[in-house]
C-alpha positions, 0 to 999 in steps of 0.5 A, spaced: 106 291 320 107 294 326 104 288 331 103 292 339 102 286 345 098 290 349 095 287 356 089 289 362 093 288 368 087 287 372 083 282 377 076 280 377 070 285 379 065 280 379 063 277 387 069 273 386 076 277 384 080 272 385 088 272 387 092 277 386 098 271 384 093 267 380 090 273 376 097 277 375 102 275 377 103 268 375 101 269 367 104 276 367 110 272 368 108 267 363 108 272 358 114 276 360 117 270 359 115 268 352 117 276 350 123 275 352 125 269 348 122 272 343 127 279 344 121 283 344 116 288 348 110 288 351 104 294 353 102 293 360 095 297 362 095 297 368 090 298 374 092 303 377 086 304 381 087 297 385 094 298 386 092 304 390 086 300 394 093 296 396 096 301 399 091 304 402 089 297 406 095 293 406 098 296 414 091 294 416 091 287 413 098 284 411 094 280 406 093 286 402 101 287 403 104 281 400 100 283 394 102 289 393 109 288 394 108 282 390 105 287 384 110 294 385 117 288 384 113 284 378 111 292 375 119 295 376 122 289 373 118 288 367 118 296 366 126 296 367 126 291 363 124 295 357 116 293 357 111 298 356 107 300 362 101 306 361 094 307 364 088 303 365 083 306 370 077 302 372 074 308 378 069 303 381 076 302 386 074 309 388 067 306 391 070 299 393 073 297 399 076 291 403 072 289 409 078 284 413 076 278 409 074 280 401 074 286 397 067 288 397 066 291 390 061 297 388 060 298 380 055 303 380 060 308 377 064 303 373 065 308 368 070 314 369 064 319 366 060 316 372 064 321 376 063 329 375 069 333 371 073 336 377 073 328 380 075 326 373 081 330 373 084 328 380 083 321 378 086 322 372 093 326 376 094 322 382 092 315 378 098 318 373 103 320 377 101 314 382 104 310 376 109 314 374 113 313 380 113 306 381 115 304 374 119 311 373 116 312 365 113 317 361 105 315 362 102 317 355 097 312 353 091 310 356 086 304 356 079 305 358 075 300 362 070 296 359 072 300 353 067 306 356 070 312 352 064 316 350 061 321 352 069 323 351 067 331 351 067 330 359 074 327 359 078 330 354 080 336 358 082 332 364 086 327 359 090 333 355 092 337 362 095 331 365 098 328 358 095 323 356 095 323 348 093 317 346 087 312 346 088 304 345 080 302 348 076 303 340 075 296 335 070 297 329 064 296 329 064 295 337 058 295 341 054 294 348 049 298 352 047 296 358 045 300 364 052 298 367 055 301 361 056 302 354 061 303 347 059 304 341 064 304 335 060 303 330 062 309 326 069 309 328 074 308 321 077 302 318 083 304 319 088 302 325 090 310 327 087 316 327 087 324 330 080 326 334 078 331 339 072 331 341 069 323 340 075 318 339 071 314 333 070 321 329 077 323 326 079 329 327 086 331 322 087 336 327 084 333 333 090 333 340 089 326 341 091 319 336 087 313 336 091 306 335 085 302 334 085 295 338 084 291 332 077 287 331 075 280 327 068 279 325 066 272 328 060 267 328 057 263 333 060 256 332 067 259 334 063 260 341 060 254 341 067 250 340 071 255 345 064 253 349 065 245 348 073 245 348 073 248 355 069 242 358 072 237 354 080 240 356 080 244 361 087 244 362 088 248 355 083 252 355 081 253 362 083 261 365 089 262 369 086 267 373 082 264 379 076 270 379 069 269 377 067 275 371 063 280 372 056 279 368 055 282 362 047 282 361 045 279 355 054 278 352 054 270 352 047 269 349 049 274 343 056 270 341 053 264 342 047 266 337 050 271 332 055 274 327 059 279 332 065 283 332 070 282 337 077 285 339 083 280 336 086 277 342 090 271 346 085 271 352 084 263 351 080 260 345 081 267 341 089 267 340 087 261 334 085 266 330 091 271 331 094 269 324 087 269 320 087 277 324 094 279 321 092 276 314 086 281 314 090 287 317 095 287 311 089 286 306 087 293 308 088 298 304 089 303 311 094 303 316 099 298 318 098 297 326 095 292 328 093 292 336 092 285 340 088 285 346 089 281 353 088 279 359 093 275 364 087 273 368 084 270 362 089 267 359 090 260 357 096 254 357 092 254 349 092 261 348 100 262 351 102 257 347 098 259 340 102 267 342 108 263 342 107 261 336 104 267 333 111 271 335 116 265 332 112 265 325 112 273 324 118 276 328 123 277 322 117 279 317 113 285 322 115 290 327 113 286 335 113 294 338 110 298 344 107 305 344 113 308 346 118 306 341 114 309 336 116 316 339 111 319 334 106 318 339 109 321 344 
């Protein structure tokens, strides 16, 4: 089994986004430290687009100067040390701004479709290249925010004119509609990889594009409720490590806590304890042998770092730890 560590190197986008060295940096390090124990690598989704806002506020603000030399040193260090750097966008950075005190944050276009084709394909480019120059690698793979990939129709010339071929942002049976944004993965194959073309969660034999599907698990609502429970009782296990406020998500908390929903496979806190029951699914399918973990330096956890490092011990002489681009078939 191929297992890919991937993670949304992000703040918050809520009111409050938190620091840069709380949510990024720190944990970041956290995890490198255990994948190089371990001997392996890790996938870095990084948000270009705030890296960007940085550079464009830092000689104004020297706050803003320390945080991206801090994020530029953190990104070419891990990049030369082997780990997977591709592209995550969120474009509601192209609407926000820092006002001297706080990042004033819009996300009325919190989507990349929220913006018209000619504004997509000039994101895609600059936020690309703009990654490419600070981590010297080959940019290749991309992570949607919010999972928000579809309408894809109004992507896929921009993705493939700038290179981009392969997708990590679908999980079967995935789905959420609000009027901020929405993911419906329903229809997408039980399979951890596939081609498509037009709509990443309709297979395409011969589509330009591969999906490597973010692995899922089928939960109930006790589990929330424990993880609900165990970060009052412990907070110091189970408390993010990030020191931002979420952004809401209308009607998400009430939905896990009262039914059976299909989630991604993570180690952002509480959710690392089912990694292994996740691999015992994955190798009981039928199709496909990747299985794709998702994470969140700011979401992490003391709890969740600790069950990852087991995780990696208990299973790194069995299956292949790897990134996109040691599998050079995705290139």
């Amino acid at each position: 089994m191929k297992i890919f560590i991937t993670l949304d190197y992000e703040i918050y986008f809520g009111v409050n986004p938190g620091t840069v060295q709380k949510c990024i940096i720190y944990p970041t390090d956290e995890l490198t430290k255990i994948a190089d124990r371990h001997q392996i690598k890790l996938v870095q989704f990084v948000d270009i687009g705030f890296i960007l806002k940085l550079d464009e506020y830092r000689k104004k603000f020297p706050v803003l100067d320390n945080d991206y030399r801090a994020i530029i040193k953190q990104l070419e260090r891990i990049s030369n040390n082997g780990h997977d750097i591709q592209l995550h966008i969120h474009p509601h950075w192209e609407d926000s701004f820092y006002d001297g005190e706080k990042w004033i944050i819009n996300v009325e276009r919190y989507k990349l479709t929220d913006f018209s084709e000619i504004e997509i394909d000039e994101i895609v480019m600059r936020y690309k290249n703009a990654l490419q120059q600070i981590t010297d690698t080959t940019i290749f793979a991309y992570r949607a925010g919010g999972w928000c990939m579809q309408p894809f129709d109004k992507l896929k010339e921009a993705f493939y004119k700038n290179g981009i071929r392969v997708d990590s942002s679908v999980f079967a049976n995935g789905c959420y509609e609000s009027q901020q944004y929405h993911y419906d993965f329903r229809n997408a194959p039980l399979k951890s990889s596939w081609k498509f073309d037009s709509d990443p969660v309709i297979e395409n034999t011969d589509g330009r594009f591969t999906e490597i599907a973010i692995s899922s698990i089928y939960n109930s609502p006790l589990f929330y409720w424990r993880l609900f429970l165990l970060g009052r009782l412990n907070p110091h296990l189970h408390k993010p490590l990030g020191d931002g406020v979420p952004i809401v998500a209308p009607g998400q908390r009430f939905k896990l806590l009262t039914h059976h929903t299909h989630n991604t496979v993570s180690i952002d806190g509480y959710n690392a304890s089912l990694l292994n029951r996740a691999l015992r699914q994955r190798i009981r399918m039928e199709k496909g042998n990747e299985m794709v973990i998702i994470g969140h330096p700011k979401s992490l956890t003391r709890f969740g770092l600790k069950a990852l490092d087991s995780f990696i011990a208990k299973h790194k002489h069995e299956h292949n730890f790897t990134t996109f681009a040691q599998q050079h078939t995705y290139l």
